[in-house]
C-alpha positions as CSV (number, residue, x, y, z in Angstrom):
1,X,78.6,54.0,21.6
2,X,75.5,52.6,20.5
3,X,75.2,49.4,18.0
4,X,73.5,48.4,15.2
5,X,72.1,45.0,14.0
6,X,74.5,43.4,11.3
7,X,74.6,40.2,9.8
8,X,76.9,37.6,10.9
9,X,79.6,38.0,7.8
10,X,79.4,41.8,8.9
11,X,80.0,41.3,12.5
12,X,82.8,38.9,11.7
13,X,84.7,41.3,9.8
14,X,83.6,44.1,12.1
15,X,85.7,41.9,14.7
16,X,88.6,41.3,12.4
17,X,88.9,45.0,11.7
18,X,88.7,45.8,15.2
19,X,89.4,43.2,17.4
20,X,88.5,44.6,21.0
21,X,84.6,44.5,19.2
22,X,85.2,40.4,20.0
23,X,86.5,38.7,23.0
24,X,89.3,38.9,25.3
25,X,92.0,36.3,23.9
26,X,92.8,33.2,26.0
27,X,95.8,33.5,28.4
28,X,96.7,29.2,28.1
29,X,98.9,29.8,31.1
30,X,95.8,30.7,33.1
31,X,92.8,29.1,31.3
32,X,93.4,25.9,30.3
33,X,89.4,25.0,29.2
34,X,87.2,26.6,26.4
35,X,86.0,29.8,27.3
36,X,82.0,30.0,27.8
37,X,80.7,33.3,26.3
38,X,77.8,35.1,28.4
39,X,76.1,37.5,26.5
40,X,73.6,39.6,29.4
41,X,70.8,41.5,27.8
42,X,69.5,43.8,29.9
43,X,66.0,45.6,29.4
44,X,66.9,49.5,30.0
45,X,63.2,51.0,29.1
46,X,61.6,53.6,30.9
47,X,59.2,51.1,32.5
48,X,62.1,49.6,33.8
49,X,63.7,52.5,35.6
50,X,62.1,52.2,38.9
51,X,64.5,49.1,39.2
52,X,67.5,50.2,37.9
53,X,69.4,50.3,41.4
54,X,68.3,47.0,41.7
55,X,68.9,45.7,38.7
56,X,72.4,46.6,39.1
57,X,72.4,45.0,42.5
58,X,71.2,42.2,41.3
59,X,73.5,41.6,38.3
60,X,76.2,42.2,40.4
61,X,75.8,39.8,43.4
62,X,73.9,37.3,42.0
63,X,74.1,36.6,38.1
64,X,77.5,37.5,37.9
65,X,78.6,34.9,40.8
66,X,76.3,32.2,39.3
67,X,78.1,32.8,35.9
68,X,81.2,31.9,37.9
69,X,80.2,28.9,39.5
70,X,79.0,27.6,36.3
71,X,82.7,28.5,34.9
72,X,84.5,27.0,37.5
73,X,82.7,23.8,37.6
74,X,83.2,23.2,34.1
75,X,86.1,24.2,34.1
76,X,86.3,26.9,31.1
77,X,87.5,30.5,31.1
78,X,84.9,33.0,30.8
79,X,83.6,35.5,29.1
80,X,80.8,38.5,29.7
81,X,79.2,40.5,27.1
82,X,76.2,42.9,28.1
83,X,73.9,44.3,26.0
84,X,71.4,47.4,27.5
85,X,68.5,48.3,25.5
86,X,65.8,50.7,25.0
87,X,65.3,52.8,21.7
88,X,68.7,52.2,21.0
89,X,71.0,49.3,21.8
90,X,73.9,50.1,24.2
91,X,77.0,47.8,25.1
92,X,78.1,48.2,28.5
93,X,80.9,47.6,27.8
94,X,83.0,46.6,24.4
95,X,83.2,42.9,23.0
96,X,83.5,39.9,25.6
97,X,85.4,40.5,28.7
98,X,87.1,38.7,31.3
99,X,85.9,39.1,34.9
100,X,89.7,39.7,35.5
101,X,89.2,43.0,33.3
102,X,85.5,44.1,34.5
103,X,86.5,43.8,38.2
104,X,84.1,42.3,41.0
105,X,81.1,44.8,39.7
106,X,80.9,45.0,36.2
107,X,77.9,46.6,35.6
108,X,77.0,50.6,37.0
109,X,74.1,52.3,37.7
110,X,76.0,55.2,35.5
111,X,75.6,52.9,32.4
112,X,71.8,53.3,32.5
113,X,72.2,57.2,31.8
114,X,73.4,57.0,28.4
115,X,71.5,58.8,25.5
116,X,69.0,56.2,23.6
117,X,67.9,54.4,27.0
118,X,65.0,55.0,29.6
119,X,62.3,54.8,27.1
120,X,60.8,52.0,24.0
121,X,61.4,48.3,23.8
122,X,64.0,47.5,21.0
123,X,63.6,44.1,22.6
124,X,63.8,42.3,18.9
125,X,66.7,43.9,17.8
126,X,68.4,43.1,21.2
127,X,68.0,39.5,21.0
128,X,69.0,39.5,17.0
129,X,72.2,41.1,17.8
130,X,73.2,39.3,20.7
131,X,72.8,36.0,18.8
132,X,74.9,38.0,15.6
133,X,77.6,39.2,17.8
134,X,78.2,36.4,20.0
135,X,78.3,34.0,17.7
136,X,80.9,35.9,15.6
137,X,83.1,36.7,18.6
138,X,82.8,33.1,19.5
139,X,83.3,32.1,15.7
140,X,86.4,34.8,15.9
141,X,87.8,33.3,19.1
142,X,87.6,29.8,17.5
143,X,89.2,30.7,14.4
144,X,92.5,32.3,16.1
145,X,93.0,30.3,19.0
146,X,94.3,26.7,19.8
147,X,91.1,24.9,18.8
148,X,89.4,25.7,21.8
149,X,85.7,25.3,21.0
150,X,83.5,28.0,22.8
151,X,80.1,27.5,24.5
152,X,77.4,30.6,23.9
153,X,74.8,31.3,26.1
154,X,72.1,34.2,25.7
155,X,70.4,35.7,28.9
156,X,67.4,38.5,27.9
157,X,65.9,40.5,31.3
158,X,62.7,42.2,29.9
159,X,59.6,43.4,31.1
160,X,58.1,44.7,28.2
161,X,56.7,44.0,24.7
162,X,58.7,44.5,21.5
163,X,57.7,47.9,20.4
164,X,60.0,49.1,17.9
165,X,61.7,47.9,14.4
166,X,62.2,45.2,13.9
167,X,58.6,44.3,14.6
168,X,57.9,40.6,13.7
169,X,59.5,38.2,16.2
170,X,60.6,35.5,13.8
171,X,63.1,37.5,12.7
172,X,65.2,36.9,15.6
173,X,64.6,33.0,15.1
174,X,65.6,33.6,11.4
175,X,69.0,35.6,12.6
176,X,70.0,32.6,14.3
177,X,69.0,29.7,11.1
178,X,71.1,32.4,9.0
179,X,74.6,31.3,11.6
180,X,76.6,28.9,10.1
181,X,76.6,25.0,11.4
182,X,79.2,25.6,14.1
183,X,78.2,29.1,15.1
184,X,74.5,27.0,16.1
185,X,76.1,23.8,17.7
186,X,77.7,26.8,20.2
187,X,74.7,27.3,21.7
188,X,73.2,23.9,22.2
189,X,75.3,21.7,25.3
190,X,72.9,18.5,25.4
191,X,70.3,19.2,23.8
192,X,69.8,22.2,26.2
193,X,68.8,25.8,24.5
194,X,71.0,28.1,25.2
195,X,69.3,31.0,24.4
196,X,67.0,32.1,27.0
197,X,64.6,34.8,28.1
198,X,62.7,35.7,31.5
199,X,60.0,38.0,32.2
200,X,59.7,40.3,35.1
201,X,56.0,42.0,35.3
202,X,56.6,45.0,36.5
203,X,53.7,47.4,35.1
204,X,51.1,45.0,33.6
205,X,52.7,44.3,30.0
206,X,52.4,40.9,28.8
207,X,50.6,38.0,30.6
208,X,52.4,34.8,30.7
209,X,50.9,33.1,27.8
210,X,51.5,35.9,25.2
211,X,55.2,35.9,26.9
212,X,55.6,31.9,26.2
213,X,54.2,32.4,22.9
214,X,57.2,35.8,22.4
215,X,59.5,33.3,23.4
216,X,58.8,30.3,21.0
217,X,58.6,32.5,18.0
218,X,61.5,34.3,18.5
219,X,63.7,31.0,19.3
220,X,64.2,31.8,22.9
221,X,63.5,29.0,25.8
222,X,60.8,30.9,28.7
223,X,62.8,30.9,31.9
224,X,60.3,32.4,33.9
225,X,57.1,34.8,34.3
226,X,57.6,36.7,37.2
227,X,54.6,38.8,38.3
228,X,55.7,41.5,40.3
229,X,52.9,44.9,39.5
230,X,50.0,43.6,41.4
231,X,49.1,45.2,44.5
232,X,52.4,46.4,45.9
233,X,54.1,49.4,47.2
234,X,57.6,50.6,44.9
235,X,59.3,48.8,47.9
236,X,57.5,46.2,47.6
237,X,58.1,45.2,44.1
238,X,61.8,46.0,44.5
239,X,61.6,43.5,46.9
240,X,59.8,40.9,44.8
241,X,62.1,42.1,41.7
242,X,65.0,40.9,43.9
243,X,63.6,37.6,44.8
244,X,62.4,36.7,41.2
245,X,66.1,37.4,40.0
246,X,67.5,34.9,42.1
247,X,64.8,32.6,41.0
248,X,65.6,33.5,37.8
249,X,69.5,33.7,37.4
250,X,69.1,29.5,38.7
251,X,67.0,28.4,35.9
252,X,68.9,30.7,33.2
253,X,72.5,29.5,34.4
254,X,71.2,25.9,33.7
255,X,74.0,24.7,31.1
């Protein structure tokens, strides 16, 4: 199943018409605080494919437990949405799970496979339909429940430049002004941006200034410029890649 960018009105009836498209409903006996809604998207292009494995790897034993911890400690339920893209933009899973559901490795190397990924940079159109679709599931979630209010958070992995439709970053920044008030106050917690992006340099795409300047025109905060192409063997950069996401999942599970 591929998906395509909708407006928030669309995804929110999208959700009401099929309702696994959202999130996972609260189970009060178990979760007692607001659910915090993840949304991981993941750069699947073909200059990316060297680190697949890893990536997985990565996700697995170190973002996913991070997301966790910062569950736990504030006491809220979770969520996890994850977004792969290339040409096309692949969920790797439908709507926003629990952990509970996903198991103790969510994400599969088999989910890189899928027709649509392993070549351009629909990195735009990623970031506009995370903000769509996890504001509407949160604005879903809060609608239907008990009056919990939901807290969003937006992680982008890329290592590339924008290089298909949509083309002109301020769209994305315009996707998320177009959300109502409350779907916006979701992904603010003190004055803290929740939607964030980091960089890894794995093939000499953008240098960090033309990254910072992606990232403040598309609405995103920089987490990070992580140089990993220069003067390395594949193991060697796999090996960098590694470190950098650790580095990385820190500053982007900042809430």
């Amino acid at each position: 199943m591929k998906i395509t960018i909708e407006t928030f009105d669309e995804a929110k009836r999208s959700i009401i018409i099929n309702p696994q498209k959202g999130a996972t409903k609260m189970n009060h006996k178990k979760e007692t605080g607001a659910p915090i809604f993840f949304d991981i998207i993941l750069d699947a292009s073909g200059s990316m494919e060297k680190y697949f494995d890893i990536l997985v790897q990565c996700v697995n034993s170190i973002l996913i437990p991070a997301l966790v911890n910062v569950s736990e400690r504030q006491k809220n339920a979770l969520r996890l949405g994850c977004l792969l893209f290339s040409k096309e933009l692949i969920p790797a899973w439908i709507g926003f799970k629990t952990l509970e559901e996903l198991g103790s490795r969510p994400l599969r190397r088999e989910m890189f496979n899928k027709p649509g990924l392993g070549g351009s940079t629909t990195l735009y159109g990623a970031m506009k339909s995370a903000i769509i679709w996890t504001a509407a599931s949160i604005e879903h979630m809060r609608e239907t429940g008990r009056g919990e209010v939901p807290k969003g958070k937006i992680i982008v992995l890329t290592d590339g430049a924008n290089n298909n439709p949509p083309e002109n970053g301020t769209s994305v920044n315009d996707s998320f002004n177009g959300l109502d008030e409350k779907a916006k106050r979701a992904f603010s917690n003190k004055g803290k941006n929740q939607k964030v992006i980091g960089y890894f340099n794995t093939d000499n795409g953008l240098n960090k200034e033309q990254f910072e300047t992606m990232a403040k025109v598309t609405g995103f905060e920089a987490k990070g410029f992580y140089d990993i192409a220069k003067g390395k063997t594949l193991e060697e950069k796999q090996k960098a890649f590694r470190h950098h996401f650790e580095m990385f999942s820190r500053a982007a599970t900042d809430m």
